[in-house]
TORTORKE-252233 format. One record per atom (N, C-alpha, C, CB): residue number from 1; z, x, y; atom name. Coordinates in nm, 4 decimals. Atoms other than C-alpha are relative to their C-alpha. Glycine has a CB too. Example, Ala and Ser with C-alpha at 12.3 -4.5 7.8 and 13.67 -1.06 7.14 Angstrom:
BEGIN
<rec><n>1</n><zz>0.0000</zz><xx>0.0890</xx><yy>-0.1190</yy><atom>N</atom></rec>
<rec><n>1</n><zz>0.7800</zz><xx>1.2300</xx><yy>-0.4500</yy><atom>CA</atom></rec>
<rec><n>1</n><zz>0.0000</zz><xx>0.0900</xx><yy>0.1200</yy><atom>C</atom></rec>
<rec><n>1</n><zz>0.1246</zz><xx>-0.0992</xx><yy>0.0027</yy><atom>CB</atom></rec>
<rec><n>2</n><zz>-0.0060</zz><xx>-0.0820</xx><yy>-0.1190</yy><atom>N</atom></rec>
<rec><n>2</n><zz>0.7140</zz><xx>1.3670</xx><yy>-0.1060</yy><atom>CA</atom></rec>
<rec><n>2</n><zz>0.0730</zz><xx>-0.0770</xx><yy>0.1090</yy><atom>C</atom></rec>
<rec><n>2</n><zz>-0.1415</zz><xx>0.0414</xx><yy>0.0462</yy><atom>CB</atom></rec>
// end
This chain:
BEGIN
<rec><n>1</n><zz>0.0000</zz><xx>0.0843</xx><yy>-0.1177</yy><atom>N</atom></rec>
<rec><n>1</n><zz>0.0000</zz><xx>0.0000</xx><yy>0.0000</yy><atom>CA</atom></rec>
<rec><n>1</n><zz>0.0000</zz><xx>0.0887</xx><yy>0.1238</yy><atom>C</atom></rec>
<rec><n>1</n><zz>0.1217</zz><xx>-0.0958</xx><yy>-0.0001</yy><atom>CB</atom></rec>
<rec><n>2</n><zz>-0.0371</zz><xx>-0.0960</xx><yy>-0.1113</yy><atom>N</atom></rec>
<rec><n>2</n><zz>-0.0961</zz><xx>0.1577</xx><yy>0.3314</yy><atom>CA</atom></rec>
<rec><n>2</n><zz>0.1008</zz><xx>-0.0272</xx><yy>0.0979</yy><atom>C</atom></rec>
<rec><n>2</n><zz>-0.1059</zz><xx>0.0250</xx><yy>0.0726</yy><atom>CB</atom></rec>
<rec><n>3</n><zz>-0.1449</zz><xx>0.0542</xx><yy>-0.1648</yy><atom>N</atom></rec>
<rec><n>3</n><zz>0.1581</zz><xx>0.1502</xx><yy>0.6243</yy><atom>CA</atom></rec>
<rec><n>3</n><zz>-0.1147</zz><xx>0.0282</xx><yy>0.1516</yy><atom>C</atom></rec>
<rec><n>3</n><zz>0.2193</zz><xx>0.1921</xx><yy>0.0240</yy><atom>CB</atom></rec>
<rec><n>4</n><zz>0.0397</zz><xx>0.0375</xx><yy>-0.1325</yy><atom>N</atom></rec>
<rec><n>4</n><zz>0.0652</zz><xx>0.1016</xx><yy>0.9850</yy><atom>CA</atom></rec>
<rec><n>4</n><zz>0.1188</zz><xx>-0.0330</xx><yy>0.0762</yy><atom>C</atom></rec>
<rec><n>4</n><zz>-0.0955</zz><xx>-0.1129</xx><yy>0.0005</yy><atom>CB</atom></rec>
<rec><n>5</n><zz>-0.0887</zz><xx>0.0494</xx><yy>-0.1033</yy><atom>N</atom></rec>
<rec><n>5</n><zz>0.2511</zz><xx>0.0093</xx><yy>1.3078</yy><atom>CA</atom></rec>
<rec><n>5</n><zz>0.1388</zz><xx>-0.0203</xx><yy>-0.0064</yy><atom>C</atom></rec>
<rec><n>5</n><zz>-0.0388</zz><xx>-0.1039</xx><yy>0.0327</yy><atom>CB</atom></rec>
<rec><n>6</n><zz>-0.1364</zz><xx>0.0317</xx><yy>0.0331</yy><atom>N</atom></rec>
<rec><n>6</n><zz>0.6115</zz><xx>0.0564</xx><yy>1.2335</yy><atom>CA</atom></rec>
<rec><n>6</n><zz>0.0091</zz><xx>-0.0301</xx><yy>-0.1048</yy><atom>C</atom></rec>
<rec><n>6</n><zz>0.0589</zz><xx>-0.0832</xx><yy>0.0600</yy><atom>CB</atom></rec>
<rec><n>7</n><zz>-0.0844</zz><xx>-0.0082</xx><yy>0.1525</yy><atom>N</atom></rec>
<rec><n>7</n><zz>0.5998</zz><xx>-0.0127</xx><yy>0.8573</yy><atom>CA</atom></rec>
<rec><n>7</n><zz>-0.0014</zz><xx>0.1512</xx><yy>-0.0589</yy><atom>C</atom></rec>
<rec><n>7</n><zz>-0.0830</zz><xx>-0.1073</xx><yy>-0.1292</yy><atom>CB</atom></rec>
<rec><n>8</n><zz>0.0138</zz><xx>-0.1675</xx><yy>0.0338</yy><atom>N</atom></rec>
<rec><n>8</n><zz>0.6647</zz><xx>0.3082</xx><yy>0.6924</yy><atom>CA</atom></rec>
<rec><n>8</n><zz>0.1329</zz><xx>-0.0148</xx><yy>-0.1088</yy><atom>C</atom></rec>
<rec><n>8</n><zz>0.0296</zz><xx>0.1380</xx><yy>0.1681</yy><atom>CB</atom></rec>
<rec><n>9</n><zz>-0.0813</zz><xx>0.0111</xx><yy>0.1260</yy><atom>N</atom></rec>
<rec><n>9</n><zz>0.8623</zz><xx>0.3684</xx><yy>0.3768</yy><atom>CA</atom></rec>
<rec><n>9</n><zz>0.1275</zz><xx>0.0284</xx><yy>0.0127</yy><atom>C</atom></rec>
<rec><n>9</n><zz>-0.0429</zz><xx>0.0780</xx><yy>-0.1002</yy><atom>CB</atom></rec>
<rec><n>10</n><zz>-0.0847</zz><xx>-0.0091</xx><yy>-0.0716</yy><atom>N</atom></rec>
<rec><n>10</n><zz>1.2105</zz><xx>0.3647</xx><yy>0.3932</yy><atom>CA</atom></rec>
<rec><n>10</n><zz>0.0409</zz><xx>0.1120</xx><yy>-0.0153</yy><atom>C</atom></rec>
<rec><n>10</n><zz>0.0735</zz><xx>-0.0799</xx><yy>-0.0042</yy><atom>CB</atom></rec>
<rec><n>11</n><zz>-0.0721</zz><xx>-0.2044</xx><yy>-0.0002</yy><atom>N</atom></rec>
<rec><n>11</n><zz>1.2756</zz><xx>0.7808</xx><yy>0.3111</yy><atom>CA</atom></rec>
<rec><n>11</n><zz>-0.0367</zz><xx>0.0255</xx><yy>0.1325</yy><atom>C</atom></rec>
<rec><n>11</n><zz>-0.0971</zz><xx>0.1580</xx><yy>-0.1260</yy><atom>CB</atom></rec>
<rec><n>12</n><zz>0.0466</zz><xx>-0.0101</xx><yy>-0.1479</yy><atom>N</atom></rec>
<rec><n>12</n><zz>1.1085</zz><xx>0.7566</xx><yy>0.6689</yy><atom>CA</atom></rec>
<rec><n>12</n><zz>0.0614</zz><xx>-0.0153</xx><yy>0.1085</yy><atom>C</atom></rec>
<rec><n>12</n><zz>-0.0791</zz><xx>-0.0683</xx><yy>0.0247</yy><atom>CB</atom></rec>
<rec><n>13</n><zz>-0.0900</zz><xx>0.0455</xx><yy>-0.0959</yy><atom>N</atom></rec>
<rec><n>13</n><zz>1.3331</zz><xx>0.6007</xx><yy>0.8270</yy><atom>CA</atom></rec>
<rec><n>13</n><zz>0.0566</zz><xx>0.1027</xx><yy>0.0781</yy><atom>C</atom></rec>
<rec><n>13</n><zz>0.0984</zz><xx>-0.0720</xx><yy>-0.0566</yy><atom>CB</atom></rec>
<rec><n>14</n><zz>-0.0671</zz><xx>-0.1135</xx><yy>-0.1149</yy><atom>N</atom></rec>
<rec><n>14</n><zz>1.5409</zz><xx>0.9116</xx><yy>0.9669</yy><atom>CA</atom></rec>
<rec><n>14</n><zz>-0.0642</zz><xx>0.0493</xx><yy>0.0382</yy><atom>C</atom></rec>
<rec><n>14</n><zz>0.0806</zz><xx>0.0957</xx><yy>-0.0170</yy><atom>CB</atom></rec>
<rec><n>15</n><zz>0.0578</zz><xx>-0.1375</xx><yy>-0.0322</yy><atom>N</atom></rec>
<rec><n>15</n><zz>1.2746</zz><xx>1.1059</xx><yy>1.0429</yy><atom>CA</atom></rec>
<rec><n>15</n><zz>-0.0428</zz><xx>0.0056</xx><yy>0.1499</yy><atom>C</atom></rec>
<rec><n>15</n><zz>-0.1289</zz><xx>0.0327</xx><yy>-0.0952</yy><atom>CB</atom></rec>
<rec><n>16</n><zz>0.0717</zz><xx>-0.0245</xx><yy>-0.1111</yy><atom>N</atom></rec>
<rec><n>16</n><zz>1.1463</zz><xx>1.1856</xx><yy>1.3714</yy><atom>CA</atom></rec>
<rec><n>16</n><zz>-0.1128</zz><xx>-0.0934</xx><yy>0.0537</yy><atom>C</atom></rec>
<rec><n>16</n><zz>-0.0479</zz><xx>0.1149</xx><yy>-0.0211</yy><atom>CB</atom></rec>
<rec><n>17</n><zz>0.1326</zz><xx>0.1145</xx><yy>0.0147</yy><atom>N</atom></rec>
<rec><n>17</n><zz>0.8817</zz><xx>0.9577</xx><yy>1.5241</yy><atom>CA</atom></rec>
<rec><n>17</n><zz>-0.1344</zz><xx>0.0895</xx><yy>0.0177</yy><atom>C</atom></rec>
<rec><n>17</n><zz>0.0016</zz><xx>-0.1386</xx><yy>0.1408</yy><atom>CB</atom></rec>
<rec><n>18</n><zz>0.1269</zz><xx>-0.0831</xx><yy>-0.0190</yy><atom>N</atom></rec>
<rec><n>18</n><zz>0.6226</zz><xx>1.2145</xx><yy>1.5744</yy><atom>CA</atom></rec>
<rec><n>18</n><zz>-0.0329</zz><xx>0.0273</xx><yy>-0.1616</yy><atom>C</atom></rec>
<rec><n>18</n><zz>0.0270</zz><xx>0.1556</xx><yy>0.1024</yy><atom>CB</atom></rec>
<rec><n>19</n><zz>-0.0052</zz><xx>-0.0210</xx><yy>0.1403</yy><atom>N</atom></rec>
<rec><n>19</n><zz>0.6893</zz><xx>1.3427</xx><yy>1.2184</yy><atom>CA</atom></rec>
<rec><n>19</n><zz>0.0234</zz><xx>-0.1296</xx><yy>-0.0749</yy><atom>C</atom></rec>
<rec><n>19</n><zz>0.1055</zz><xx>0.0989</xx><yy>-0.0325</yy><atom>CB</atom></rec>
<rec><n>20</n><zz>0.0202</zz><xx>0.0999</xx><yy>0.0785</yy><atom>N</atom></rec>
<rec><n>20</n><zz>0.7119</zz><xx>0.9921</xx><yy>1.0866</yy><atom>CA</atom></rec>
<rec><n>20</n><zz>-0.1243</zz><xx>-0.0472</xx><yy>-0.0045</yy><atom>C</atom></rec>
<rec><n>20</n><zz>0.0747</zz><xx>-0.0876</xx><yy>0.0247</yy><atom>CB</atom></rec>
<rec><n>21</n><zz>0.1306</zz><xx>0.0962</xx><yy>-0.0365</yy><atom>N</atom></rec>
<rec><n>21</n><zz>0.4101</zz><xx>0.8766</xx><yy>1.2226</yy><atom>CA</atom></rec>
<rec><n>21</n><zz>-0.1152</zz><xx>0.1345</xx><yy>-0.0526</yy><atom>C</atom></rec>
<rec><n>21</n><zz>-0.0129</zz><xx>-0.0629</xx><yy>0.2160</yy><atom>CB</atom></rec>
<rec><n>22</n><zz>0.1015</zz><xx>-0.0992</xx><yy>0.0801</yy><atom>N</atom></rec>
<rec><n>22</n><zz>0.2074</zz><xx>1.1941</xx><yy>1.0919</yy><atom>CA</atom></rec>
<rec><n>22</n><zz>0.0223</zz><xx>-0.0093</xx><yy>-0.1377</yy><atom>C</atom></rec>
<rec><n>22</n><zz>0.0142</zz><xx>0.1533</xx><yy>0.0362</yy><atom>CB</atom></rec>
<rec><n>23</n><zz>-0.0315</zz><xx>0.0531</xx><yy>0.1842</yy><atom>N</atom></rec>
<rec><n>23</n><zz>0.3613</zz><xx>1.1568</xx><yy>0.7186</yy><atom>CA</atom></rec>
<rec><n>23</n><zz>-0.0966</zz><xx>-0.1467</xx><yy>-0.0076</yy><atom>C</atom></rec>
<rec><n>23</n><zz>0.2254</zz><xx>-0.0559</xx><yy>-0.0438</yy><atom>CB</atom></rec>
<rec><n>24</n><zz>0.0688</zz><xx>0.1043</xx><yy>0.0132</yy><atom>N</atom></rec>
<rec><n>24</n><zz>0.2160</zz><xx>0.7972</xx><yy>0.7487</yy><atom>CA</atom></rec>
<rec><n>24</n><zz>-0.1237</zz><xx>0.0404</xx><yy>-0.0032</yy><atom>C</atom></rec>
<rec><n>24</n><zz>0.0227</zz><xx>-0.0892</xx><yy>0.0855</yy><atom>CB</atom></rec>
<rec><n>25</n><zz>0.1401</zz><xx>-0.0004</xx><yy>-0.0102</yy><atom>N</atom></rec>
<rec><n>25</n><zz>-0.1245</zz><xx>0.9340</xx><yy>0.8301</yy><atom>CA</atom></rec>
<rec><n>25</n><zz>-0.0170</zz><xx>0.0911</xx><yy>-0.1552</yy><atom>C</atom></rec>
<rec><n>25</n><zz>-0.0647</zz><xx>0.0787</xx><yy>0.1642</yy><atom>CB</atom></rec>
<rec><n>26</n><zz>0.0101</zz><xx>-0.1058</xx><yy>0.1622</yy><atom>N</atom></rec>
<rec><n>26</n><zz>-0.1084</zz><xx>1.1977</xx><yy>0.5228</yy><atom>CA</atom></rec>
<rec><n>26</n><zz>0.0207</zz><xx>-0.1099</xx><yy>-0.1071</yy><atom>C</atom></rec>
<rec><n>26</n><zz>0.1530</zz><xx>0.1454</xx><yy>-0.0279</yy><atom>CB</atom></rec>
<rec><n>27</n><zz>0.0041</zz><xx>0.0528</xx><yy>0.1084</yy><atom>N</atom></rec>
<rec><n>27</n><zz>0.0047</zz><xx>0.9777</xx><yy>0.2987</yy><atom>CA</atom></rec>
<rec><n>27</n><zz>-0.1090</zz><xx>-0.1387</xx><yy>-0.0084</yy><atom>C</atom></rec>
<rec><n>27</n><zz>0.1416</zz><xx>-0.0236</xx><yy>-0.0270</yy><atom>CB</atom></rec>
<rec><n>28</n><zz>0.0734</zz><xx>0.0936</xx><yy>0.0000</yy><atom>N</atom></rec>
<rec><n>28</n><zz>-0.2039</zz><xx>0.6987</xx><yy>0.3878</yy><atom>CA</atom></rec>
<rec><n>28</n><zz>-0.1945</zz><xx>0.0675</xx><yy>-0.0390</yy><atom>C</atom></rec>
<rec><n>28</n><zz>0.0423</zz><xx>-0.0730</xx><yy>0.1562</yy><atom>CB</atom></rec>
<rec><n>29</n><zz>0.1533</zz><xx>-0.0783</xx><yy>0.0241</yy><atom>N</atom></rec>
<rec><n>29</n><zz>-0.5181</zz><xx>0.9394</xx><yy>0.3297</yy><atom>CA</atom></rec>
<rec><n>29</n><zz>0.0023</zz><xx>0.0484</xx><yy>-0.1342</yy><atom>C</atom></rec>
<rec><n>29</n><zz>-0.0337</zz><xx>0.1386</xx><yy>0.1031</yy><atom>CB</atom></rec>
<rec><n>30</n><zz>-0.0425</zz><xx>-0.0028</xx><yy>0.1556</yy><atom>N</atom></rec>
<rec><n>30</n><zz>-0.3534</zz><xx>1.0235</xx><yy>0.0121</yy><atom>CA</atom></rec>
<rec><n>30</n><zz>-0.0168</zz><xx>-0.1361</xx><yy>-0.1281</yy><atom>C</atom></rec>
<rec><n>30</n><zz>0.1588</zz><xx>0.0282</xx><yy>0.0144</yy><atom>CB</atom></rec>
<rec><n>31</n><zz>-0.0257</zz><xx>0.1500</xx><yy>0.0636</yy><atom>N</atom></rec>
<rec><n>31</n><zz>-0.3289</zz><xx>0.6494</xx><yy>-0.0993</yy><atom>CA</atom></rec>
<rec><n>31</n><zz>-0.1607</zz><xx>-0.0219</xx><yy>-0.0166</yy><atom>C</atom></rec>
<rec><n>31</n><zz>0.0950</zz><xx>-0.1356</xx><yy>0.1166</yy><atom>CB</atom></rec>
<rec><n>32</n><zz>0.1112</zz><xx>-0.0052</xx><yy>-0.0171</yy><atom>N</atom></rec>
<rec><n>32</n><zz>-0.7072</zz><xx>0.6667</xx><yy>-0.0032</yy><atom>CA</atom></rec>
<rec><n>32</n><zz>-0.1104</zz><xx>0.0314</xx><yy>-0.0959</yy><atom>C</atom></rec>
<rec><n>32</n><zz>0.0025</zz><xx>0.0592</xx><yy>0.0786</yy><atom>CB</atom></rec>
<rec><n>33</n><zz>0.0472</zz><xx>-0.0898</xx><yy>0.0629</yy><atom>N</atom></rec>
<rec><n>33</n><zz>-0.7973</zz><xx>0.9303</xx><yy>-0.2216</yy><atom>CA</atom></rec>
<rec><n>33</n><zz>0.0403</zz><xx>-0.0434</xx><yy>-0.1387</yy><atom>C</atom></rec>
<rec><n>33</n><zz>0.0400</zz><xx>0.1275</xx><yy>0.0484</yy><atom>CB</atom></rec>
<rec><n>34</n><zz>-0.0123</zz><xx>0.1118</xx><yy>0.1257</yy><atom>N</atom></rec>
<rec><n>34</n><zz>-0.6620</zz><xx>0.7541</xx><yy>-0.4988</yy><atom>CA</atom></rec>
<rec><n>34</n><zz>0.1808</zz><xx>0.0130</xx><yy>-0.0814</yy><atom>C</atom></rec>
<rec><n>34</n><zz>-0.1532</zz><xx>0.0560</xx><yy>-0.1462</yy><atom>CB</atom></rec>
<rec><n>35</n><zz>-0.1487</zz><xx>-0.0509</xx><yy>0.0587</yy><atom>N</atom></rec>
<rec><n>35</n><zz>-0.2697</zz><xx>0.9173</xx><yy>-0.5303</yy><atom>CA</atom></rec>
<rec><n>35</n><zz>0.0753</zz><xx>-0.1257</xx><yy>-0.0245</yy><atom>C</atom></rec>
<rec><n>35</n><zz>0.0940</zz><xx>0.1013</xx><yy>0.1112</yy><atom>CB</atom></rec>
<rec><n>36</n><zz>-0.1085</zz><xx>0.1408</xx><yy>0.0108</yy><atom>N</atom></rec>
<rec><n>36</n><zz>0.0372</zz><xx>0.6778</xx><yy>-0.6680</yy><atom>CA</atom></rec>
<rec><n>36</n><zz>0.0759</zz><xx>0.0124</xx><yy>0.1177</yy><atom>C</atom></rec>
<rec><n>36</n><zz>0.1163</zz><xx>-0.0075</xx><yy>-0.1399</yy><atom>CB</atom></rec>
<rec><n>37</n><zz>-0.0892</zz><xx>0.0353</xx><yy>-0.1246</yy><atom>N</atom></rec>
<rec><n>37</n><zz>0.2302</zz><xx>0.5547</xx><yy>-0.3875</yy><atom>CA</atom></rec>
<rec><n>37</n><zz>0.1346</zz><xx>0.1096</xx><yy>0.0063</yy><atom>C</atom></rec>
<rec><n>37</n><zz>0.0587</zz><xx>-0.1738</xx><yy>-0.0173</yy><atom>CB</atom></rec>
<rec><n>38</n><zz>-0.0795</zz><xx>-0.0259</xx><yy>0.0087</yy><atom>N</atom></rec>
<rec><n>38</n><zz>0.5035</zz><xx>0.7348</xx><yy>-0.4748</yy><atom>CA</atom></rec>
<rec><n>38</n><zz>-0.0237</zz><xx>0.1859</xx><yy>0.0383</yy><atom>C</atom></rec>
<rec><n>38</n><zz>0.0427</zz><xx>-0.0693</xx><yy>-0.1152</yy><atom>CB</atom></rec>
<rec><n>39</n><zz>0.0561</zz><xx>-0.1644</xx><yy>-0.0367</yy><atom>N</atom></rec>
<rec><n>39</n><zz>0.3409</zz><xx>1.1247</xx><yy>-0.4635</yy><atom>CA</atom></rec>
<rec><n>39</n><zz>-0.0711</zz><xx>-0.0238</xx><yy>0.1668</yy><atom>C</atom></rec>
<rec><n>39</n><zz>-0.1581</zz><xx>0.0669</xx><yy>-0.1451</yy><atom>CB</atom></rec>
<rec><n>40</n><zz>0.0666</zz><xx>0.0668</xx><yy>-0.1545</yy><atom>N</atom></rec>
<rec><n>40</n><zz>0.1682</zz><xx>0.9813</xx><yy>-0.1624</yy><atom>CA</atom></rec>
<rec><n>40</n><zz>0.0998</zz><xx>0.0222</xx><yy>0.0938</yy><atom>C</atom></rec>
<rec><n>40</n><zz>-0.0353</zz><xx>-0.1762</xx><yy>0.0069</yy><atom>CB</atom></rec>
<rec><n>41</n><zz>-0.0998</zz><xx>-0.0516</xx><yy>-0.1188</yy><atom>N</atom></rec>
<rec><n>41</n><zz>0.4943</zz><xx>0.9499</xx><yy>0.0171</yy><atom>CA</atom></rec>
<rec><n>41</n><zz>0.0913</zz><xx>0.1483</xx><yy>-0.0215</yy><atom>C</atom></rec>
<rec><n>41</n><zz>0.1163</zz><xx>-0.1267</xx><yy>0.0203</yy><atom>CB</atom></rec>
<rec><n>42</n><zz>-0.0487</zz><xx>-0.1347</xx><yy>-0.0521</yy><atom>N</atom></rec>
<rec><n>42</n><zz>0.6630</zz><xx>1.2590</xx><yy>-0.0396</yy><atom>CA</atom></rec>
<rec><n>42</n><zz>-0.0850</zz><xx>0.0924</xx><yy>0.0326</yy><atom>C</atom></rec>
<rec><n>42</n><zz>0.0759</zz><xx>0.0615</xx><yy>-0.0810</yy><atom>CB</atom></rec>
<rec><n>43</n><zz>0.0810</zz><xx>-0.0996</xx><yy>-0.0462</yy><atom>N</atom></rec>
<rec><n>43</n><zz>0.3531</zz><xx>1.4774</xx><yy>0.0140</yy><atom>CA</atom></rec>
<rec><n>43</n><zz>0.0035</zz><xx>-0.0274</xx><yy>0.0831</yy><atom>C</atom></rec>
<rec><n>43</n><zz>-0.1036</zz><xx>0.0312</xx><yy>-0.0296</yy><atom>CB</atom></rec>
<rec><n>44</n><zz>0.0159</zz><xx>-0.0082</xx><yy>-0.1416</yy><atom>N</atom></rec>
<rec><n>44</n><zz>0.3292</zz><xx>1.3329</xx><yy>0.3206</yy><atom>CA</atom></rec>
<rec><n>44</n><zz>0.0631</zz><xx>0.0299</xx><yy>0.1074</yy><atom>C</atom></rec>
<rec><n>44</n><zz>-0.0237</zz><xx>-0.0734</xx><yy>0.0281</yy><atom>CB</atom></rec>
<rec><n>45</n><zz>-0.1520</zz><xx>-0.0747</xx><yy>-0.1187</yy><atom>N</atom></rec>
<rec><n>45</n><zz>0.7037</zz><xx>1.3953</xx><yy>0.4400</yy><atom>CA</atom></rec>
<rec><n>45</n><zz>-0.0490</zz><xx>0.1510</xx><yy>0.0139</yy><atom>C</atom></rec>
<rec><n>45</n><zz>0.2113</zz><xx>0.0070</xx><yy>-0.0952</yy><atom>CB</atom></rec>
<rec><n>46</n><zz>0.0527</zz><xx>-0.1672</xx><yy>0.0201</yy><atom>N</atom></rec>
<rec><n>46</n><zz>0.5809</zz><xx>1.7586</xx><yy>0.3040</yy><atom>CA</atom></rec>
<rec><n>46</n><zz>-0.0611</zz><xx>0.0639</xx><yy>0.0925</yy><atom>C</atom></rec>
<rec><n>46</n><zz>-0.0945</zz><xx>0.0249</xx><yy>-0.1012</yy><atom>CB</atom></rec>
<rec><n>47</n><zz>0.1143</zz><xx>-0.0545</xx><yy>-0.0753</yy><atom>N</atom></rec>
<rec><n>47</n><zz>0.2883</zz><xx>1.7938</xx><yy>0.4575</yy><atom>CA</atom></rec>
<rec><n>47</n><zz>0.0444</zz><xx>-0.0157</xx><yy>0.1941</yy><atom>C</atom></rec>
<rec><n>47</n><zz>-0.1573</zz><xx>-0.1093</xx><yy>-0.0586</yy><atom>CB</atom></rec>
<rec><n>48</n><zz>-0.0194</zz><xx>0.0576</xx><yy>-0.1688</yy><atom>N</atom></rec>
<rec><n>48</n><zz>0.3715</zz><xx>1.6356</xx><yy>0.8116</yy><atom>CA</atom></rec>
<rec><n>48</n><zz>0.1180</zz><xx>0.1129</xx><yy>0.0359</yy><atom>C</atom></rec>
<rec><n>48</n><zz>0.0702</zz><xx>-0.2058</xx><yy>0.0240</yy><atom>CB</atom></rec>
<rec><n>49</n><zz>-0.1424</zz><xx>-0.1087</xx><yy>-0.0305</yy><atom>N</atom></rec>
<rec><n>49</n><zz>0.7150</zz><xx>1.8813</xx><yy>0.7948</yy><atom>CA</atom></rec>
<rec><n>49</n><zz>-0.1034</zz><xx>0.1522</xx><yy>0.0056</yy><atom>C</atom></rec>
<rec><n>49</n><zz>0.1604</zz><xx>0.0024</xx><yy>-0.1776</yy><atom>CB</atom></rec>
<rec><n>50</n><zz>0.0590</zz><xx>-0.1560</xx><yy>-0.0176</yy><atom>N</atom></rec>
<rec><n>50</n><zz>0.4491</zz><xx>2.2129</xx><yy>0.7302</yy><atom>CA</atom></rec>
<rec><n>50</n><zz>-0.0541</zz><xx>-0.0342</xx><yy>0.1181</yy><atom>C</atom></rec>
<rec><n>50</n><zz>-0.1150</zz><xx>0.0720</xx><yy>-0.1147</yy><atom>CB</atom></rec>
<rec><n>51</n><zz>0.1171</zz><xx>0.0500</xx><yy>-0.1335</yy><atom>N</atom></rec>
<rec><n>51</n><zz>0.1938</zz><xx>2.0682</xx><yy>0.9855</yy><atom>CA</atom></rec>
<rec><n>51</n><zz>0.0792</zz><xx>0.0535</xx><yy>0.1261</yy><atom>C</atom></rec>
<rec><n>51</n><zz>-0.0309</zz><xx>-0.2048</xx><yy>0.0211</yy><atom>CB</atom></rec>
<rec><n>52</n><zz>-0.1091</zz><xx>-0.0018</xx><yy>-0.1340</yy><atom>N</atom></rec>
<rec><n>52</n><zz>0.5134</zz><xx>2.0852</xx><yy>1.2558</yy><atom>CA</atom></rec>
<rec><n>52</n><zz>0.0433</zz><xx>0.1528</xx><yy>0.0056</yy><atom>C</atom></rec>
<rec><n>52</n><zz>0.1578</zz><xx>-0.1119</xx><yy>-0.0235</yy><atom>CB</atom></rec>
<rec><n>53</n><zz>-0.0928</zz><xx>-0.0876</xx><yy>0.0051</yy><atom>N</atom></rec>
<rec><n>53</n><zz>0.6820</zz><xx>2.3828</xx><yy>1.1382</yy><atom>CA</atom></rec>
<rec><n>53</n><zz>-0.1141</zz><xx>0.1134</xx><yy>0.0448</yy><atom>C</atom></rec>
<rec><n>53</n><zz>0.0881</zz><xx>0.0092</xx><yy>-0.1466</yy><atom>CB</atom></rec>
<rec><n>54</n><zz>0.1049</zz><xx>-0.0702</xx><yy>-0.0680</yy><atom>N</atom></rec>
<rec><n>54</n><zz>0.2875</zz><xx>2.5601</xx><yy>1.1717</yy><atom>CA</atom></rec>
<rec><n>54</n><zz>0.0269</zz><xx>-0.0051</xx><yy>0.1221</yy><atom>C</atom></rec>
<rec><n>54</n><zz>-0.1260</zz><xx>-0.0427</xx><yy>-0.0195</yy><atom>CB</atom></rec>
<rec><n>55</n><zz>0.0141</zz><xx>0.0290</xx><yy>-0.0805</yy><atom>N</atom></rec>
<rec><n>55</n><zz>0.2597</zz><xx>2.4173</xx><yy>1.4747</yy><atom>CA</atom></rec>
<rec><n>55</n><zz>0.1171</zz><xx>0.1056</xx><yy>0.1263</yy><atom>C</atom></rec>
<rec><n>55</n><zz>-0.0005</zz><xx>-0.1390</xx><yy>-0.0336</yy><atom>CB</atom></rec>
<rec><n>56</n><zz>-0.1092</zz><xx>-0.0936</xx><yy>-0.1115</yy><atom>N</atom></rec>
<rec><n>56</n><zz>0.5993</zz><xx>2.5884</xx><yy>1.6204</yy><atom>CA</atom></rec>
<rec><n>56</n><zz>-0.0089</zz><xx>0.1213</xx><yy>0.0021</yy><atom>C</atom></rec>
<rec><n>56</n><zz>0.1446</zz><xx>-0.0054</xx><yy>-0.0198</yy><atom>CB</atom></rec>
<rec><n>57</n><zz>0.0014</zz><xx>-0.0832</xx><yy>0.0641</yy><atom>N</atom></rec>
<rec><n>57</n><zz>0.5203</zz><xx>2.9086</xx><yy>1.4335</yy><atom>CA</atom></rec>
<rec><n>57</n><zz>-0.1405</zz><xx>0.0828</xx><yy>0.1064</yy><atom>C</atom></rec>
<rec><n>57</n><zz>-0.0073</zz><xx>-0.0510</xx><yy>-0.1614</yy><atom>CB</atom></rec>
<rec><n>58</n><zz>0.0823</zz><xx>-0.0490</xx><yy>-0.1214</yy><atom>N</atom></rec>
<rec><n>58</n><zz>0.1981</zz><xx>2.9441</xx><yy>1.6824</yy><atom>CA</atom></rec>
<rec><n>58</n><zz>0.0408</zz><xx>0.0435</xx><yy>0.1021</yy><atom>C</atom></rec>
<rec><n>58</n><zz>-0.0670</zz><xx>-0.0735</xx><yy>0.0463</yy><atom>CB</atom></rec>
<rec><n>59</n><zz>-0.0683</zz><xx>0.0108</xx><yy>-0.0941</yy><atom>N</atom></rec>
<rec><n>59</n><zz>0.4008</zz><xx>2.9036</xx><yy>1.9565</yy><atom>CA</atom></rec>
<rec><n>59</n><zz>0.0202</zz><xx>0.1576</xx><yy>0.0455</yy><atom>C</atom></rec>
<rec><n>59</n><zz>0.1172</zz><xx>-0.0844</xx><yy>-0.0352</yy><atom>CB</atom></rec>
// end
């Protein structure tokens, strides 16, 4: 099931809204591609947490 606009799974809940709302896009491209919902959302906490941690690492 994809998420959109404020739904988002509830391991999401604490997270950051920048980093919530990027996990949503990963995993929703994951869900796409044909992953179970369930690998879907933690790769995407994963991925959205490297994406950031790159991101500062440029800096």
């Amino acid at each position: 099931m994809p998420w959109y606009h404020g739904d988002y799974p509830p391991s999401y809940k604490n997270q950051p809204v920048k980093l919530r709302e990027k996990a949503v896009e990963i995993a929703n491209a994951l869900l796409k591609e044909g992953a179970e919902e369930g690998v879907a959302i933690a790769t995407g906490l994963k991925r959205a947490r490297e994406f950031f941690q790159d991101q500062e690492n440029k800096k």
